[in-house]
C-alpha positions as CSV (number, residue, x, y, z in Angstrom):
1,X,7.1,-2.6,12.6
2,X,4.8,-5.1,10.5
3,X,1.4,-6.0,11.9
4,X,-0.2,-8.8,9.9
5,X,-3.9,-10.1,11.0
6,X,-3.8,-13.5,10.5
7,X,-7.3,-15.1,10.4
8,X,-10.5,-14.9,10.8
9,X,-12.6,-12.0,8.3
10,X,-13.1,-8.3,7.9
11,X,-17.2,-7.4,7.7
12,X,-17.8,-4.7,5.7
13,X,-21.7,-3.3,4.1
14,X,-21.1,-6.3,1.3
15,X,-20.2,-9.2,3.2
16,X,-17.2,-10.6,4.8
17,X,-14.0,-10.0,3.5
18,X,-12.1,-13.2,4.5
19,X,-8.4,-13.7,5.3
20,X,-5.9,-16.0,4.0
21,X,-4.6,-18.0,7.1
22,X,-2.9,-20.1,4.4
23,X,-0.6,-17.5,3.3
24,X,-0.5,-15.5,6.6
25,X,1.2,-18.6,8.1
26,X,3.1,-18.8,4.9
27,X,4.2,-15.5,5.4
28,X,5.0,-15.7,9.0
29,X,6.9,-18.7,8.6
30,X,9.4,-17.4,5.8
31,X,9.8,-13.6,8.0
32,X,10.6,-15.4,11.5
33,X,10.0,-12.8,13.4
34,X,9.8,-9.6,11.0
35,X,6.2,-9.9,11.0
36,X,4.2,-10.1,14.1
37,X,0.6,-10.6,14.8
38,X,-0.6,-7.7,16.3
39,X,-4.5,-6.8,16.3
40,X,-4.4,-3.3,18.1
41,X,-2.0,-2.1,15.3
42,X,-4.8,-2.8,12.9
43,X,-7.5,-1.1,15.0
44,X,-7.0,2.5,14.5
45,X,-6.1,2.0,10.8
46,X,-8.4,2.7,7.9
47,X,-6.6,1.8,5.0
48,X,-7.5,-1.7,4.1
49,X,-10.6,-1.1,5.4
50,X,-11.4,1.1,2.5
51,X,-10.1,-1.3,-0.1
52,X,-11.8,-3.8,0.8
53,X,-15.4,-3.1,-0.8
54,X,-13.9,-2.3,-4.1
55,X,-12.0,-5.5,-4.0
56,X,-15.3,-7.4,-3.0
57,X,-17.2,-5.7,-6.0
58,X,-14.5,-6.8,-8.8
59,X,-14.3,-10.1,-7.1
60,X,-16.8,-12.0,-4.4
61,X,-14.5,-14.8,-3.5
62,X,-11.7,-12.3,-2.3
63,X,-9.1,-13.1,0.3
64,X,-6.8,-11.1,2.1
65,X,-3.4,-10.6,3.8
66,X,-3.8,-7.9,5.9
67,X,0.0,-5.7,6.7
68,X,0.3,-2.5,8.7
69,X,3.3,-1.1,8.2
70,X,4.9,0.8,11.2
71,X,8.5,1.8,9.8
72,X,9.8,4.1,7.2
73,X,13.0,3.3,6.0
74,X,13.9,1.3,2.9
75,X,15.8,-1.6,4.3
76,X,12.7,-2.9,5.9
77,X,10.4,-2.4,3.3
78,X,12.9,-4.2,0.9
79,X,13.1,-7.1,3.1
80,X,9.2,-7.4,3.3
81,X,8.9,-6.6,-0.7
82,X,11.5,-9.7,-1.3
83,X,9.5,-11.7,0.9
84,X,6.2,-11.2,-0.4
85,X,7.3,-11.9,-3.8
86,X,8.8,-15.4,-2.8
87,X,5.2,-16.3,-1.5
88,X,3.8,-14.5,-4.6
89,X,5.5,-17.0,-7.1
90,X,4.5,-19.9,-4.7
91,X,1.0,-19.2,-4.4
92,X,0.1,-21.0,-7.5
93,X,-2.8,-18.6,-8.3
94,X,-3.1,-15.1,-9.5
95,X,-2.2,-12.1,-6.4
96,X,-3.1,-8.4,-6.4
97,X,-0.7,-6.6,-4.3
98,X,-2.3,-3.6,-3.1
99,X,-0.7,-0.3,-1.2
100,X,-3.6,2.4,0.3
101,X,-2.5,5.6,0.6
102,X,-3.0,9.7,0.1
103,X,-0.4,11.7,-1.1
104,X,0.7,14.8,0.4
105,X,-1.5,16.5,3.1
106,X,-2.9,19.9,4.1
107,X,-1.1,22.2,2.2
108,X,-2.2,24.8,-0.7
109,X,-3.3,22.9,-4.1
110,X,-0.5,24.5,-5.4
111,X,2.1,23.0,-3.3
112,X,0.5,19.4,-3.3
113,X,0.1,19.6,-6.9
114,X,4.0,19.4,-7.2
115,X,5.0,17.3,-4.2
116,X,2.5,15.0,-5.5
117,X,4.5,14.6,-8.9
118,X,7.1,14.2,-6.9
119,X,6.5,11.7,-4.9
120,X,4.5,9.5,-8.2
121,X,8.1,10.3,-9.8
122,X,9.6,7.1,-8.3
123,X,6.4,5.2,-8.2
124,X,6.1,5.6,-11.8
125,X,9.9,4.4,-12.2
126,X,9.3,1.3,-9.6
127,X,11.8,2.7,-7.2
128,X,10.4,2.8,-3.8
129,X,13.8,3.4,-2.5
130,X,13.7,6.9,-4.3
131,X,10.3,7.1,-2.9
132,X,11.0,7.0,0.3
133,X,14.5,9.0,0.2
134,X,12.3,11.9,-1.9
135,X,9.4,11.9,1.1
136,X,11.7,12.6,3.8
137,X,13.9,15.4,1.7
138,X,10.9,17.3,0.1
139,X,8.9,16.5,3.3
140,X,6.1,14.3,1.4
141,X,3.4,13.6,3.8
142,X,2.5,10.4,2.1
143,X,1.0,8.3,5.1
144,X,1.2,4.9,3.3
145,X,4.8,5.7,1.4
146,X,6.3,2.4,2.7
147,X,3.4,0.1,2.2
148,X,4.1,1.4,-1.1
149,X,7.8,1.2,-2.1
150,X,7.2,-2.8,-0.2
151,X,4.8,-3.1,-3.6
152,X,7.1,-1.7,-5.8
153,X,9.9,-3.6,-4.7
154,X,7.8,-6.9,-4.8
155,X,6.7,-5.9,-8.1
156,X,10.2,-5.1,-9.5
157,X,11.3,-8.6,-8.3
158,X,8.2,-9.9,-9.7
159,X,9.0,-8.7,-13.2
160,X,7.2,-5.2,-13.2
161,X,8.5,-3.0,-16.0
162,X,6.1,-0.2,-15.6
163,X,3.5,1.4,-13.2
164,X,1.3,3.6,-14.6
165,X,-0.5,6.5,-13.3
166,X,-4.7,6.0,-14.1
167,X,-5.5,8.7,-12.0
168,X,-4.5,11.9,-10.1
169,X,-6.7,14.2,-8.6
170,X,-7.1,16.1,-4.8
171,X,-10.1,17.6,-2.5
172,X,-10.0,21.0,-3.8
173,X,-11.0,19.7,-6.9
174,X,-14.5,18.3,-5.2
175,X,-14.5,20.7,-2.2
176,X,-13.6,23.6,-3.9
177,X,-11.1,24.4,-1.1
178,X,-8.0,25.1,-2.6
179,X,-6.3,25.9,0.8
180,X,-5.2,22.8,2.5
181,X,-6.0,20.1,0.0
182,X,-5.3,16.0,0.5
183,X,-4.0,14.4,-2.8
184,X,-4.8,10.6,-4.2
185,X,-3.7,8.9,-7.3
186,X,-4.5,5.6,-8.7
187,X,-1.3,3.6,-9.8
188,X,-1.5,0.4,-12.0
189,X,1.9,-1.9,-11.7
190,X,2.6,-4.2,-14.8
């Protein structure tokens, strides 16, 4: 259920985007064997791929723990969340903890609009629990919904007291297509 990539570098239009072996074998170490190594997980996900330039343009000497996530239930992503705070407050540097995903898919702007709120609801309150539980009642079609409550649980049991909503917008609003829209917010954690 949790792919990690543990060495070697991602190559994108800037440069390489290297990956922390360090705290990949950290990480493997302290989750047995909750996290695997497992490269064809990674191949047909675009996620961090997409990440990764903006991250090279704020900072050039980057590194990176690449995750996919596989599951979608909250005991699992609590698990992972606890554990990626423990190497968090060992790292001994600053860490950006980072969750890619859209929000709800191909439906009327209309209807996005508000399962959007929704599902930023929870995120906003740090409760990826809620998050999760609210996707699967109010059918959500958040693709990277437990990427995200793993980052809100870290960030809870990191000290986060609030996660703020920067940005909300979807394609109808650049396409013009108002009929089967894709929605994206940016979320900062503090």
């Amino acid at each position: 259920g949790i792919s990690l990539w543990e060495s070697g570098a991602f190559r994108t239009p800037l440069g390489e985007v290297p990956v922390d072996a360090d705290a990949a074998q950290a990480l493997r170490e302290i989750s047995k064997d909750f996290v695997a190594v497992d490269h064809d997980a990674h191949k047909s996900e675009h996620a961090i791929e997409v990440e990764l330039p903006f991250l090279q343009m704020l900072r050039a000497d980057v590194r990176v723990v690449p995750l996919v996530i596989a599951f979608d239930a909250w005991r699992p992503a609590r698990v992972l969340g606890e554990m990626l705070a423990r190497l968090v407050k060992a790292a001994g540097e600053p860490v950006l903890l980072l969750a890619s995903s859209d929000l709800n898919h191909y439906e009327p702007a209309a209807v996005s609009e508000k399962k959007d709120a929704m599902a930023l609801e929870p995120i906003r309150a740090l409760d990826g629990e809620e998050l999760l539980a609210r996707c699967t009642r109010e059918r959500i079609t958040m693709c990277g919904r437990a990427p995200t409550a793993v980052v809100l649980c870290a960030a809870r049991d990191l000290g986060a007291k609030q996660a703020e909503v920067v940005d909300y917008r979807h394609s109808g609003w650049v396409s013009g297509d108002k009929n089967r829209v894709v929605g994206y917010a940016g979320v900062v954690i503090s």
